[in-house]
N, C-alpha and C positions, 0 to 999 in steps of 0.2 A: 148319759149316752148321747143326748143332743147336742152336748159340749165338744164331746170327740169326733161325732159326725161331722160340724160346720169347721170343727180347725183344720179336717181331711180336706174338706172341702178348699178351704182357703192356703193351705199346704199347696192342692195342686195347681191352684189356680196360679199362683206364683209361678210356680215351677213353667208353666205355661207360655206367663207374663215376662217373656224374655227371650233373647237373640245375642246368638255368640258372633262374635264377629274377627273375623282372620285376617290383621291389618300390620302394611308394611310402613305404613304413615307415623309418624312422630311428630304432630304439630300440636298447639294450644288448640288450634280453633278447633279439632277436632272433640278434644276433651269439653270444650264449650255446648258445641253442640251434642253432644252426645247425653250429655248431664239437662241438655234442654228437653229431648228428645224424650226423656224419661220423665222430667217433672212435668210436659202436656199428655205424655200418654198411661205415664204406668209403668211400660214395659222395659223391665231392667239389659243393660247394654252389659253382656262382656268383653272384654277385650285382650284377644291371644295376638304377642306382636313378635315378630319375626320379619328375617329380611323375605324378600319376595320370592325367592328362589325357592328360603326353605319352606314356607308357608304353600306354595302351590304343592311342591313333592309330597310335605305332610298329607295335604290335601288325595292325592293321587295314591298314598302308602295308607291311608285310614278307609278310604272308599265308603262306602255305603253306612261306614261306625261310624264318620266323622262328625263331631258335634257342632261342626260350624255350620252358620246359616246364611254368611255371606263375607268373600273373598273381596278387601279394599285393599288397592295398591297404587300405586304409582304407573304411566306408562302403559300405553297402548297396547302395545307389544307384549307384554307381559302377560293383558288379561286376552289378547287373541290368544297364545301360549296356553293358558289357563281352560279356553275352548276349544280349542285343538286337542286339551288332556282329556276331554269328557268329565269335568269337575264342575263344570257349572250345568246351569239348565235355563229356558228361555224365557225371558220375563215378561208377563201381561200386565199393562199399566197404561192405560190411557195417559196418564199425569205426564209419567216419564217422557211418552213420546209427545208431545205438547210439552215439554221443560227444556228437553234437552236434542240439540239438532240433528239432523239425518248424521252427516258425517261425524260427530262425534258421540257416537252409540254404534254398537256392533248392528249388521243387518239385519239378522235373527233374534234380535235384541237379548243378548245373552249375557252383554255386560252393556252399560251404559258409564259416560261419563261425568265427572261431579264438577269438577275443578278444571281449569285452562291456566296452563306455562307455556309464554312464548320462547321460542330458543333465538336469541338477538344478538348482534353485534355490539361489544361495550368498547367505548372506546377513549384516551387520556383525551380530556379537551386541551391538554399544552400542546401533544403534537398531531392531533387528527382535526380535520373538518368534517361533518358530516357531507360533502358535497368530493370528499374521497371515497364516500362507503356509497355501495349499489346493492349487491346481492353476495351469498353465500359463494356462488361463481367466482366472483371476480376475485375473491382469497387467492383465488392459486395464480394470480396475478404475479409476478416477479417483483410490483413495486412493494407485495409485502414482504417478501425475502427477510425470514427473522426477525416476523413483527409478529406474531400471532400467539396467541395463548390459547389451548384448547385440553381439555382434559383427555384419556385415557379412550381406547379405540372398546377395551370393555366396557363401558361406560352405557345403559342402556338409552340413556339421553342420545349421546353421540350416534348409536347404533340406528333408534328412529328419526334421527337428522338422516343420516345416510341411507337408509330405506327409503326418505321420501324424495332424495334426490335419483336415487334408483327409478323410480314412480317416474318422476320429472321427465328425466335426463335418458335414462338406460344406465345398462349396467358399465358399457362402455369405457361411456365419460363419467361415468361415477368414480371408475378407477383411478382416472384420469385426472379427475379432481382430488382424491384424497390423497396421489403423490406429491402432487403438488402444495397442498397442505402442507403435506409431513416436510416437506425442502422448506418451506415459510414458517413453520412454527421456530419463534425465541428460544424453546427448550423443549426437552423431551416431555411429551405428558407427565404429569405428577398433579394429586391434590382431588380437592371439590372443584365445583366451582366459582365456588366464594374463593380460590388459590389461584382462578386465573383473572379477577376483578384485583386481585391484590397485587399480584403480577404484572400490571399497566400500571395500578396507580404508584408503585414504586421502579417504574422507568425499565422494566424489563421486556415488555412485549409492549407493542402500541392498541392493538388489541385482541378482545378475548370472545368466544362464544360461549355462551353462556345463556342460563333460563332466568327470566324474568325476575321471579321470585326470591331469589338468591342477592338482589339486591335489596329487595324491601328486608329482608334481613341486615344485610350489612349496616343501610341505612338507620336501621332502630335498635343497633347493637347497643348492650350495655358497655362495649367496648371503645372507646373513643379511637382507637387505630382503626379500629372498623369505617367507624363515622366517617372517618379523615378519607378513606378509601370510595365510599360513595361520592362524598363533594369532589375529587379529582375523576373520575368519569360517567361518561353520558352514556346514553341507549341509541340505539340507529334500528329499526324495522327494516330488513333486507328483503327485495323482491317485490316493493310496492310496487312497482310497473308492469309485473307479469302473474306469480301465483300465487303471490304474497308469502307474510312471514311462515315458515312453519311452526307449527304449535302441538304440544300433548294435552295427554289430560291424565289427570287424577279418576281412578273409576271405581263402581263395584260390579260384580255380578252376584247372585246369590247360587249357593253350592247346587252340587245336584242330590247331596244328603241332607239338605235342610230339614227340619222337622218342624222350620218355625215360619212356613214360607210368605202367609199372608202378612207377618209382623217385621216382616224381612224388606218385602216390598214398598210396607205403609211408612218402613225408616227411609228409604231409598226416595222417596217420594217428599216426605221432609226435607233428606240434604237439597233434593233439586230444587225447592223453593225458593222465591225470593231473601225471604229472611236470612237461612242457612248461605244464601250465594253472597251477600251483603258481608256474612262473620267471613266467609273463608277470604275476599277480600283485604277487609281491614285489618284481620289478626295475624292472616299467613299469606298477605300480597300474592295469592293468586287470583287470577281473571276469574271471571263469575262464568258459566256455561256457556250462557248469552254476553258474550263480549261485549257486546253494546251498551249491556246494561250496569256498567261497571261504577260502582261508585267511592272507590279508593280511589282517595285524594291525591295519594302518592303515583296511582298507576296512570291516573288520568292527567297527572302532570307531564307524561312521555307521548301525552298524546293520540287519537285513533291511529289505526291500522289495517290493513287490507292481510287478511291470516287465510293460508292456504285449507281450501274445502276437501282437499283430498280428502277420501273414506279413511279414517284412522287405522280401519283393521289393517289397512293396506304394509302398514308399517310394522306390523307382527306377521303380513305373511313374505315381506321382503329379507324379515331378519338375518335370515340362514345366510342369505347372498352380501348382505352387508358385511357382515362379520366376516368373511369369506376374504371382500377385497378391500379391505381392511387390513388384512392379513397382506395377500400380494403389494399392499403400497407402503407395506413396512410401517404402518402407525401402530407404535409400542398401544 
């Protein structure tokens, strides 16, 4: 009988010892850290992966069943979306808010962010100077007329660029600005944006906007076309003289049907660590929380930067109007 009772016991204890996790991410560093995350604490990681879209709806269609404990994704905008559904709930954490800065954590702290991609200007160093490049602005400049490579107006990168120029600018010359894009873009959007680094480096755009991280990719591709395509272009930080670059983040929030809340938090509280900001660095070249505190070799060879403080949520609650005149300036 003592035999049955202690394996009941350790049965549920397990069962206890773990957190599901609702993730749009598809990186190494993440499986590294997650497998860390378990071998100091115990508490076993699941992992349900879907695009972001479907993962929130899931979220929104299962309510109150849902066995998730915490929503990680990509994009600001997304996890404002995600708070806007009533799918998360608000998280208490001294750590988080001492890890991770005012502007990139929700108000109500309802999602916080892990990870920083800056969205940059890449550019061929045969035909660009960087003392050609200023800001995101001056794109719709005429001298770039069918130089420009930029991805797809769906694209939720592209859509929190144009949110924060929203924020900046108005909605005005937001519009204003994205026609004039669409008249300077080399080709019609198509691709990632590792399709518009590839773009410049093979003589078709001079350059591309594009997020950070996408090139420490290219760079450490097992693909040598890749590689070839990092050594022919550089990075430019647009806006250093006024709001600086715009930047996202990778985030989570934890659901509002957790069951596993406190072991939800204690993970959440890990990624923002030093340690965990160090891996997501060097394995998947993103920016550490604390930008400053970056210590990839690679990132740090492009240099500091001055990265715009706007409030992140800002950019989830600009979306609707993005996407909007997006639409009026004709960008496919």
């Amino acid at each position: 009988m003592k035999k049955i009772y202690l394996t009941l016991i350790l049965v549920c204890t397990n069962l206890q010892a773990q957190i599901n996790i609702y993730s749009h991410r598809h990186y190494d560093s993440d499986k590294i850290l997650f497998k860390k995350f378990t071998d100091q604490t115990g508490i076993k990681i699941n992992v349900i992966k879907g695009s972001a879209d479907q993962l929130i709806e899931r979220l929104i269609s299962e309510g109150g069943n849902s066995p998730a404990d915490i929503l990680f994704t990509v994009d600001a905008g997304r996890l404002h979306r995600a708070k806007v559904a009533g799918i998360l709930q608000p998280i208490e954490s001294k750590i988080l808010r001492e890890n991770i800065p005012p502007s990139m954590r929700d108000e109500d702290d309802y999602w916080f962010g892990l990870t920083v991609r800056a969205r940059v200007l890449v550019y061929s160093k045969e035909r660009v100077t960087p003392d050609q490049l200023s800001t995101y602005e001056d794109l719709a400049n005429r001298k770039w007329r069918g130089k420009i490579a930029v991805r797809s107006s769906s694209n939720i990168y592209n859509q929190s660029l144009m949110a924060s120029i929203i924020a900046s600018n108005g909605s005005r010359k937001a519009l204003s600005w994205a026609k004039s894009i669409r008249k300077n873009m080399a080709r019609a959007p198509r691709g990632s944006d590792r399709d518009q680094a590839r773009a410049v480096a093979a003589g078709l755009a001079d350059v591309a906007i594009m997020n950070t991280y996408y090139l420490g990719i290219l760079a450490n591709s097992p693909d040598a076309k890749d590689r070839e395509v990092f050594k022919k272009v550089s990075v430019f930080f647009p806006n250093q003289n006024d709001r600086g670059t715009h930047i996202n983040v990778s985030g989570a929030g934890i659901t509002k049907s957790s069951k596993n809340k406190k072991d939800a938090i204690k993970f959440l509280e890990f990624l923002s660590g030093s340690d965990s900001q160090k891996t997501f660095g060097s394995v998947n070249y993103e920016y550490p929380i604390k930008i400053e505190a970056n210590q990839s070799e690679l990132l740090n060879s492009w240099g500091p930067f001055k990265y715009d403080k706007l409030n992140l949520s800002v950019l989830g609650a600009n979306n609707a109007e993005a996407v909007k005149l997006f639409d009026k300036a004709g960008w496919e």
